[in-house]
C-alpha positions in Angstrom: -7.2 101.6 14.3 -7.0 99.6 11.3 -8.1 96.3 12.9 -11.3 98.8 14.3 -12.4 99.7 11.0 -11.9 96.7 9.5 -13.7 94.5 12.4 -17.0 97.2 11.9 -16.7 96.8 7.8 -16.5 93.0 8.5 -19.3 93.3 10.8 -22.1 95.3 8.2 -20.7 93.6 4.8 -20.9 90.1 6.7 -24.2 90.9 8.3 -26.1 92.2 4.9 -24.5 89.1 3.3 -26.3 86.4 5.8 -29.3 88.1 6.1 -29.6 87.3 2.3 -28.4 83.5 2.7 -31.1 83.5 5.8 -33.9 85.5 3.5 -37.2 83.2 3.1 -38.6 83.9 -0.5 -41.4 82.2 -3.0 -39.3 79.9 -4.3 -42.6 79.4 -6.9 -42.4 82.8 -8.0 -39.6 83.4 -10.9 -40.0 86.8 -10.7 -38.9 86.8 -7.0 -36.3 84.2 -7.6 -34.5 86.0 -10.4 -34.7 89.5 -8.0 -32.7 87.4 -5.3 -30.1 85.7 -7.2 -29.7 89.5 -8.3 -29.2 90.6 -5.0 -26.8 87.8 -4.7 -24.8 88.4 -7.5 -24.5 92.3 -6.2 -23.5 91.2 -3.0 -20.8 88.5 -3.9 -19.2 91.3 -6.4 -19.1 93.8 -3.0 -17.9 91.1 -1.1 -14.8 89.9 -3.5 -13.7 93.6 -3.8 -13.3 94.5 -0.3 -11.9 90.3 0.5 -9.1 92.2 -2.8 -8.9 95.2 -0.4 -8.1 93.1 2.8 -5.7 91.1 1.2 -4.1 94.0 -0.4 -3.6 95.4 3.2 -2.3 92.3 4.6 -0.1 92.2 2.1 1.3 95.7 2.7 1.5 94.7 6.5 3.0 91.4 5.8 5.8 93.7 4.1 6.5 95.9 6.6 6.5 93.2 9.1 9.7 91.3 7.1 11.2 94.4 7.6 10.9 94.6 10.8 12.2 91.8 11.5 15.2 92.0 9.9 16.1 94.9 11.5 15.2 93.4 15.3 17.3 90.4 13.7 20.4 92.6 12.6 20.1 94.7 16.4 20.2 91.5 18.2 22.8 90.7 16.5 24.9 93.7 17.1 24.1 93.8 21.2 25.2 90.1 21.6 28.1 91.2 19.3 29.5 94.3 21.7 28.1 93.0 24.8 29.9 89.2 23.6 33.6 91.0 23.1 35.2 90.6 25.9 35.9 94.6 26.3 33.3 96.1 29.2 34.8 99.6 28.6 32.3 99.6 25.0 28.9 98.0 26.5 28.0 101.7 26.5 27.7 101.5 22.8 25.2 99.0 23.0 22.5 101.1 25.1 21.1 103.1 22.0 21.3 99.8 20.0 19.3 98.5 23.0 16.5 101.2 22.7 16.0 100.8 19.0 15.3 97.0 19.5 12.7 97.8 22.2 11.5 100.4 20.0 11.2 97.8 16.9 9.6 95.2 19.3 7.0 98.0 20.5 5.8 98.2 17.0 6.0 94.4 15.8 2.9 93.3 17.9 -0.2 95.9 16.8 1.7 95.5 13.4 1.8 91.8 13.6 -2.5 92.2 15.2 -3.2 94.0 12.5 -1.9 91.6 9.9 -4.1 89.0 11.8 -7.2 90.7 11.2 -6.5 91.7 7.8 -6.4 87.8 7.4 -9.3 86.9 9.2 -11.3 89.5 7.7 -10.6 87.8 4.4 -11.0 85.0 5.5 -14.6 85.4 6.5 -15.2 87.4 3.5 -14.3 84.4 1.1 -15.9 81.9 2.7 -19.3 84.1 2.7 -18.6 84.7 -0.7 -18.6 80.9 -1.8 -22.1 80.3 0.4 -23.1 83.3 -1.8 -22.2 81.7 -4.9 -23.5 78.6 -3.7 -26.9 79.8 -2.7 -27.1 81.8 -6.3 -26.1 78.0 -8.2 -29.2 76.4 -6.3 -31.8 79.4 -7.2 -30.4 79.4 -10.3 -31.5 76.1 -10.5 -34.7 76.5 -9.0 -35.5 79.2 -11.5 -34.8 76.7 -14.4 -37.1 74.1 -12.9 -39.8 76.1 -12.4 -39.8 77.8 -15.5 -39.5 74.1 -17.2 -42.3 73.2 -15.4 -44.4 76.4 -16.7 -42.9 75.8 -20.2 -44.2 72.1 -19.8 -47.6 73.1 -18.5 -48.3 75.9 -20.8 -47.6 72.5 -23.8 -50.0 70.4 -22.2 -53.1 73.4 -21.7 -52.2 73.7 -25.4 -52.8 70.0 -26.2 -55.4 69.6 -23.9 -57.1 72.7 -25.8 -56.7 71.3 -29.3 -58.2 67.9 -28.4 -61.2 69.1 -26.9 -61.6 71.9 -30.4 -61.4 68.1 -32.0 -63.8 66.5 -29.7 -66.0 69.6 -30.4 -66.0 69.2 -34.5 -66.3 65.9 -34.9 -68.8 65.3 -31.7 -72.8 63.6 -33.1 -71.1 63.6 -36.8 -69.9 60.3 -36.9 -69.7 58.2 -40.5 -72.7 55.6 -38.6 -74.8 58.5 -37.5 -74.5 59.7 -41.6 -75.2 56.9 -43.1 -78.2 55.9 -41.1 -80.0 59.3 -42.1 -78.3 58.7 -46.0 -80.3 54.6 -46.0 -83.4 56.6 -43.7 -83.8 59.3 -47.0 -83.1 56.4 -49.1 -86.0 54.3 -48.3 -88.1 57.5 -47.6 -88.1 58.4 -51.3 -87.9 54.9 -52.7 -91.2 54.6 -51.1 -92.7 58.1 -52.1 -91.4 57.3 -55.7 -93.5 53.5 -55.3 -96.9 55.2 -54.0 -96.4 57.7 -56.6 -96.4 55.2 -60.0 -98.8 53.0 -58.4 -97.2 50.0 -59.2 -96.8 50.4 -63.2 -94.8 48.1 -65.1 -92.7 51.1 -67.3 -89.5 49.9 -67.2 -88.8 51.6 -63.6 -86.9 48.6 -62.5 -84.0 50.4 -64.4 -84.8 53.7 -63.0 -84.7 52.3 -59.3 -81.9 50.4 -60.0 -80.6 53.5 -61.2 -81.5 55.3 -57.7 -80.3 52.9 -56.0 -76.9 52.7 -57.1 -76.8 56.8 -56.8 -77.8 56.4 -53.1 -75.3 53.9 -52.7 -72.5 56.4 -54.2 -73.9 58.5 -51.8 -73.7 56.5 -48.5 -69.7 55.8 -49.9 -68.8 59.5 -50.3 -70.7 60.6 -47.3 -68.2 57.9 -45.3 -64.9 59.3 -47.5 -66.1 63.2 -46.5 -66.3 61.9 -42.8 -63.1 59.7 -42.6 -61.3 62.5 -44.4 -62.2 64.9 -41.7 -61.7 62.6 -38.8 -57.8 62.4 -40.6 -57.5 66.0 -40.4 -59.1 66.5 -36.9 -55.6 63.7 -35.5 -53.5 65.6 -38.2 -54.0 69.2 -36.3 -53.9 67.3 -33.0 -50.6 66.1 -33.8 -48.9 69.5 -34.9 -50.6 71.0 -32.0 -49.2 68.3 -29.7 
């Protein structure tokens, strides 16, 4: 009876068990991955508790079988004993003696059966419980790769993002493009302010010296405003990388 119910428990714990080692998942969703090696951790726990109950029971069997055995071994002992004497007129005494042992012996084999598939039950429970464990280890491990790899790609789109805000500021700004219209305004006006005087001698070699020396101040901080953004544009690139 024992060995019955234990061979059908075997049979549905065991089965559930491999049809999760045998389950084909998306190993790219983590979602799905952290579901399973749920569903694994739930069925190793179930697994190890009846593997406690099977051994529990073997033990108890195991018990009873010592027993046993001592008593077949003490019976056996006490036929060859009165049956060994010498005196025929006592053999009688050994017939109940005789009908215990056979009794004993009846009950030795299911008891010893049983004891066997106590042990192979656990057996095939703890080795199904260390492909469980094993199979949770390796998604365990897929899980981490994949979310390192969504951690890693997620850093990159955010790079990737703050160079191209970058490319965007500093795009047809550069310090060349600057001072070219800076020198372009430059001669513009020197040559406005020429046709204007008409050429009189009233000391405006001083005045366009004057000029030009602002428009050169000009040109220089228009290149210090432009390399001083161009250092902050790599700056924010940096933190963002």
């Amino acid at each position: 009876m024992a060995e019955t119910f234990w061979q059908k428990l075997r049979d549905f714990t065991l089965g559930n068990a491999h049809a999760l080692l045998d389950m084909a998942i998306d190993i790219n969703s983590p979602a799905v991955i952290k579901q399973h090696i749920r569903n694994l951790e739930n069925a190793t726990t179930g697994l190890e508790g009846e593997a406690s109950v099977a051994e529990g029971n073997m033990t108890t069997e195991n018990d009873k079988l010592v027993v046993l055995d001592a008593q077949i071994k003490e019976l056996d002992a006490n036929i060859n004993f009165i049956l060994g004497d010498g005196d025929d007129s006592n053999d009688h005494l050994a017939e109940p003696l005789q009908a215990r042992l056979m009794a004993l012996e009846g009950r030795r084999k299911p008891l010893a059966d049983d004891i066997a598939g106590y042990k192979s039950t656990m057996d095939a429970l703890d080795h199904t419980v260390s492909a469980l464990k094993a199979k949770s280890e390796a998604m365990k491990g897929q899980l981490g790769f994949i979310e390192q790899q969504s951690h890693s790609a997620k850093f990159k789109d955010k790079a990737a993002s703050a160079i191209e805000a970058a490319s965007r500021l500093t795009a047809g700004s550069s310090v060349d493009n600057v001072t070219d219209r800076v020198i372009l305004q430059h001669n513009i006006s020197d040559a406005r302010l020429k046709r204007a005087m008409g050429g009189m001698e009233t000391g405006l070699s001083e005045d366009a010296l004057l000029g030009d020396v602002k428009t050169q101040l000009a040109i220089r901080k228009a290149k210090l405003r432009q390399q001083a953004q161009a250092a902050t544009g790599v700056d924010d690139q940096a933190r963002a990388c």
